[in-house]
C-alpha positions in Angstrom: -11.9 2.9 5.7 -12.7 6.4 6.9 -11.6 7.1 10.6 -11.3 10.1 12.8 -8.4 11.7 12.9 -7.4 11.8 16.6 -5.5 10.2 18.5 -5.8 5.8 19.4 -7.7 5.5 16.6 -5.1 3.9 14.3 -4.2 2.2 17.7 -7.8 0.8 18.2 -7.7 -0.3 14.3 -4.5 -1.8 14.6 -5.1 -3.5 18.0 -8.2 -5.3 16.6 -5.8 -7.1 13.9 -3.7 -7.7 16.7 -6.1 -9.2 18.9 -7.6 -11.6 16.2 -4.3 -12.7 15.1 -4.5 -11.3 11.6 -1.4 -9.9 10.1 -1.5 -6.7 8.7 0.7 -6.7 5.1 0.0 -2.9 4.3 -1.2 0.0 6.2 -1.3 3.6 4.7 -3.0 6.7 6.6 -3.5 9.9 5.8 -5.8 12.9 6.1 -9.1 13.9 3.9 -11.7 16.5 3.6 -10.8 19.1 6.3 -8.9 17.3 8.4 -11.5 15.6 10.4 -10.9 12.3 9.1 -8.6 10.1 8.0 -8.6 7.6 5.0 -6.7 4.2 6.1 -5.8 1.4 3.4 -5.2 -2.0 5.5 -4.0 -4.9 3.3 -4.5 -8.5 4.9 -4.7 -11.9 3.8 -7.9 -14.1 4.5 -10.7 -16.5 3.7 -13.8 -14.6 2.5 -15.0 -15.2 5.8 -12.6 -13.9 7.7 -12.4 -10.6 6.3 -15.9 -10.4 6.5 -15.4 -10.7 10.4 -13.1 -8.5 10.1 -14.8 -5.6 8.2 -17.8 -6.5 11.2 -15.0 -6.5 13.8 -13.7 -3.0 13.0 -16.8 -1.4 11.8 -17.9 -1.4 15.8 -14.9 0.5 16.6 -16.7 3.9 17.9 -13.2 6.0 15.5 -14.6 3.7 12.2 -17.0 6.1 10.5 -17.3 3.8 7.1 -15.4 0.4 6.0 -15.3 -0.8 2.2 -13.9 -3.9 1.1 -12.0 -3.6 -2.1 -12.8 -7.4 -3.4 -16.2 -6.2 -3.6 -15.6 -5.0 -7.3 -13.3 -3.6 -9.5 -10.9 -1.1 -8.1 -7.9 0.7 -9.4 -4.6 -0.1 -7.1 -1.2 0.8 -6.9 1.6 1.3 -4.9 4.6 3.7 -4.9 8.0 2.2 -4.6 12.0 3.8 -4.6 14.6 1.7 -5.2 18.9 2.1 -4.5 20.7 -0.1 -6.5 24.4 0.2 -7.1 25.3 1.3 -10.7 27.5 -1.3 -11.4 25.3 -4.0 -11.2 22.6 -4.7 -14.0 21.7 -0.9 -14.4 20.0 -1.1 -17.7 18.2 -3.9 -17.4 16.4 -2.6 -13.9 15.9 0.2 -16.0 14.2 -2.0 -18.8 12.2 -3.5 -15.9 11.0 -0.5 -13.7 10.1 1.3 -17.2 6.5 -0.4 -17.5 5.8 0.9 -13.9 7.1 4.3 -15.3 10.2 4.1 -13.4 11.8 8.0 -12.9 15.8 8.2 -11.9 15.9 10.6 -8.9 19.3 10.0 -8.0 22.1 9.1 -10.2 25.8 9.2 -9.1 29.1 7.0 -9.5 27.8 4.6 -7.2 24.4 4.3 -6.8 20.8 5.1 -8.6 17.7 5.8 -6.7 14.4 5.4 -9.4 10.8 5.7 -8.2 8.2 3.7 -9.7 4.4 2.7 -9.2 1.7 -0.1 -10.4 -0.1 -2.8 -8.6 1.2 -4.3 -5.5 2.0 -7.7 -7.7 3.4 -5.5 -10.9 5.5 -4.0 -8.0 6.6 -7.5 -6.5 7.2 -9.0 -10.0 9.7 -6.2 -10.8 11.5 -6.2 -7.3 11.7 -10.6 -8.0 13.1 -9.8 -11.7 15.4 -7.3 -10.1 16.9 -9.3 -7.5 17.4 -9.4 -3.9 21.3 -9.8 -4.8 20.9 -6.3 -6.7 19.3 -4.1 -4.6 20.5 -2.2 -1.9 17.2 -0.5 -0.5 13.8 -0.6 -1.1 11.1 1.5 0.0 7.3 0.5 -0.8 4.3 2.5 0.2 1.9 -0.7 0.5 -1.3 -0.7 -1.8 -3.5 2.4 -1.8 -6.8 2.2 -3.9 -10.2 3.5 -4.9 -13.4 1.5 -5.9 -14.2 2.4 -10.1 -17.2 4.3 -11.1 -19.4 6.1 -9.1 -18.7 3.9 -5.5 -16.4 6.3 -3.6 -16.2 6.0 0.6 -17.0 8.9 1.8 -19.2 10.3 4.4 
């Protein structure tokens, strides 16, 4: 969705999740265009009717300039992730499983290594559940962050 870029209307946007009990999974913000607005990425879970109410529900919010849903077409996704592992454990094969996702080593010392990677939110999961919970010793994930294909942009 496109918002104004002041202040309470992430709060507004968020409170209306809040209010209607939906859980928010992802949430990314950040300026476009001048600075006037805001593009926000919100990833929920929901029955086709309930995320229709929502899209109704927070396009009424006075901050909401335009809302798009993505499973209304294709769409390119993807999500950023870094992940600290300690070198001792399994380094090659996270390696072998990040690579796909173009996995880059940004930090590499006697004890840990810190790789950045990106691809769709369940590319992203299925690497982090092939890595290993028992592996890992931080992960950082941007949530999902998309646009529409072709010629459907949101914009104003």
């Amino acid at each position: 969705m496109l918002i104004e870029n002041k202040p309470g209307a992430l709060a507004r946007v968020v409170g209306l999740f809040h209010q209607r009990g939906y859980n928010i999974e992802s949430l990314n913000v950040g300026p476009v265009f001048d600075g006037t607005y805001s593009r926000m990425t919100v990833t929920t879970r929901g029955s086709e009717n309930e995320v229709e109410q929502i899209t109704k529900q927070i396009n009424k919010i006075i901050d909401v300039i335009k809302v798009a849903d993505f499973t209304e077409g294709e769409h390119h996704e993807y999500e950023f992730i870094l992940i600290k592992f300690n070198k001792l454990k399994l380094t090659i094969k996270i390696q072998k499983i990040l690579k796909p996702l173009g996995g880059k080593v940004l930090e590499k010392n006697t004890k840990v290594i810190v790789m950045s990677a990106s691809g769709s939110s369940s590319d992203v999961e299925a690497a982090i559940k092939a890595i290993g919970k028992a592996n890992l010793l931080e992960v950082v994930r941007s949530g999902s962050l998309g646009l529409h294909e072709g010629e459907k942009v949101l914009t104003i």
